[in-house]
C-alpha positions in Angstrom: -168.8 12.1 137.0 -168.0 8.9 134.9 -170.2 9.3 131.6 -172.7 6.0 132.0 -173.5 4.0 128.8 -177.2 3.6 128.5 -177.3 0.4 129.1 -175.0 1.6 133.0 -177.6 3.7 133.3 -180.6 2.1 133.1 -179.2 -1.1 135.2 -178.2 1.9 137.8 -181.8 3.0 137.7 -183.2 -0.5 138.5 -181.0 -0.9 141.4 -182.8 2.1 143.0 -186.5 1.4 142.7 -187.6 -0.1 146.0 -185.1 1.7 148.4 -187.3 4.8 148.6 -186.4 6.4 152.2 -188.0 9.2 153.7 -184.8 11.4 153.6 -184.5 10.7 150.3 -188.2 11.9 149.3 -187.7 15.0 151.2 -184.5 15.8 149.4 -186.5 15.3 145.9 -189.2 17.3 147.2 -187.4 20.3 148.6 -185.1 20.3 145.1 -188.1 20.7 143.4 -189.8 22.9 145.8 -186.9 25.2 145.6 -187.8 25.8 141.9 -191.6 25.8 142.5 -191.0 28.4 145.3 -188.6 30.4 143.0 -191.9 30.8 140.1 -194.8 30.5 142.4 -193.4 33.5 144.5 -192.7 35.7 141.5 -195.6 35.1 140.0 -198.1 35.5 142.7 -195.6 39.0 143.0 -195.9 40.3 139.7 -199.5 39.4 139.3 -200.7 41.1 142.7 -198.8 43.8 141.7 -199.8 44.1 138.1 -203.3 44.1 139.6 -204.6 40.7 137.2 -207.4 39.0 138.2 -206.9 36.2 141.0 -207.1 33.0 137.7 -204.2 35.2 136.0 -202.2 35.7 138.5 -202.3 32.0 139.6 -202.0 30.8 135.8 -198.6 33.0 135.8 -197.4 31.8 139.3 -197.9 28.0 137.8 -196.1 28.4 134.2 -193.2 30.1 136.3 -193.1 27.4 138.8 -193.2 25.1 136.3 -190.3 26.4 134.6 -188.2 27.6 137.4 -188.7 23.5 138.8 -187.9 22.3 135.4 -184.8 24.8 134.7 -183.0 23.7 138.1 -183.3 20.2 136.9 -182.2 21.0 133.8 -179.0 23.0 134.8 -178.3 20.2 137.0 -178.0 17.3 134.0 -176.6 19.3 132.0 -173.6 19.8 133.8 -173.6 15.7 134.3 -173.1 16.0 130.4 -176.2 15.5 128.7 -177.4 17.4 125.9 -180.3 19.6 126.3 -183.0 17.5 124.5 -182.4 14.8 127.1 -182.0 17.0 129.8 -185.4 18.1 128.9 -186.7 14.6 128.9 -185.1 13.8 132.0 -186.4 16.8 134.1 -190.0 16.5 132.7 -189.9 12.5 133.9 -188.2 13.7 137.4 -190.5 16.8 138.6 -193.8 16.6 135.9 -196.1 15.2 138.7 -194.4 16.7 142.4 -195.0 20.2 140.3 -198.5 19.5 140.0 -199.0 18.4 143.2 -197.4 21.2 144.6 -199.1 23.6 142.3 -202.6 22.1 142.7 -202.2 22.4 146.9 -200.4 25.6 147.1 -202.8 27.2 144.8 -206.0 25.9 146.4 -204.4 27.4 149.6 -203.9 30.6 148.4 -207.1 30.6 146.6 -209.1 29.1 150.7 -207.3 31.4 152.9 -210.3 34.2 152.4 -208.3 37.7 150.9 -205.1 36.0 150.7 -205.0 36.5 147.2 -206.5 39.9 147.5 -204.5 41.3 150.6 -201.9 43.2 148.5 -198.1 42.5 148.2 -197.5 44.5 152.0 -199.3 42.2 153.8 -198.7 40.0 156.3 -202.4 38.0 155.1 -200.7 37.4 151.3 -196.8 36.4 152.8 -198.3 33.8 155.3 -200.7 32.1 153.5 -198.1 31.8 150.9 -195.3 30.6 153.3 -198.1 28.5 154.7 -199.4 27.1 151.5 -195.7 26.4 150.2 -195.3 24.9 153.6 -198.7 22.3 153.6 -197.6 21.4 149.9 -193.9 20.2 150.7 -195.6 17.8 153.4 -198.0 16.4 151.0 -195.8 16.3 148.5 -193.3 13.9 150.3 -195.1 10.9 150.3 -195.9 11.3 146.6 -192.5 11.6 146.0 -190.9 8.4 147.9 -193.9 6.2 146.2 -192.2 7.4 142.9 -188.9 7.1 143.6 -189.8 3.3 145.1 -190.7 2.7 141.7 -188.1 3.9 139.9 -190.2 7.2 138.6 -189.9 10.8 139.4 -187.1 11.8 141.0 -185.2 8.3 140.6 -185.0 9.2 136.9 -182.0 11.9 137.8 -180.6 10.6 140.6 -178.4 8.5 138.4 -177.4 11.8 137.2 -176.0 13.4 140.6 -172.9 11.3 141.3 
């Protein structure tokens, strides 16, 4: 990748806001899916098998998906050269609100489905309302995502970042 001048950069970004396609939101969403996924999973894991209370084990699985979805951004910019305290800037601006939109319908999932979060790490209850809750919060996390990236927020803010 060419290193952009800030003033590239920010005339890059402009040229994006507006062309928001579907594809595009459901790339954004599944990158930062991938990294909710990653914490959500292992937190809802360790928790259930630590035995914490149902509001512990979710407040684990949301810090670690919030920093498993932050550190994938993070890895990415930096190898696009930035230095970390940008990179931290950057992913914060890209993934902040699809995070909480994914944590905030995964976990009211998990917390509907009745004994989800109580059905123990061997059964089938716990892995499918989890797989189905990760599932219902990609969909609804789409169109949150391509209004964002229409306006030049979310997502948009790294894409400059990925060429």
């Amino acid at each position: 990748m060419t290193e952009m001048r800030a003033g590239e950069h920010h005339e890059h970004h402009h040229q994006h806001q507006g062309k928001a396609s579907w594809s595009t939101a459901a790339s954004a969403t599944l990158h930062c899916l991938t990294g909710c996924a990653i914490g959500e999973v292992l937190g809802m894991v360790i928790g259930t098998w630590l035995g914490l209370s149902n509001i512990a084990t979710i407040a684990l699985a949301v810090t670690l998906a919030f920093i498993f979805g932050y550190a994938l951004t993070i890895r990415g910019v930096l190898k696009a050269g930035l230095k970390m305290k940008q990179a931290l800037k950057v992913a914060l601006a890209a993934d902040t609100v699809s995070i909480v939109v994914m944590e905030v319908v995964d976990n009211a999932i998990m917390v509907g489905v009745p004994g989800a979060m109580d059905a123990g790490l061997g059964s089938w209850l716990f892995w499918g309302a989890l797989a189905f809750a990760l599932a219902v919060a990609f969909v609804l996390t789409v169109p949150v995502n391509k209004w964002m990236i229409g306006r030049g927020r979310g997502h948009a803010v790294v894409h400059a970042y990925h060429h």
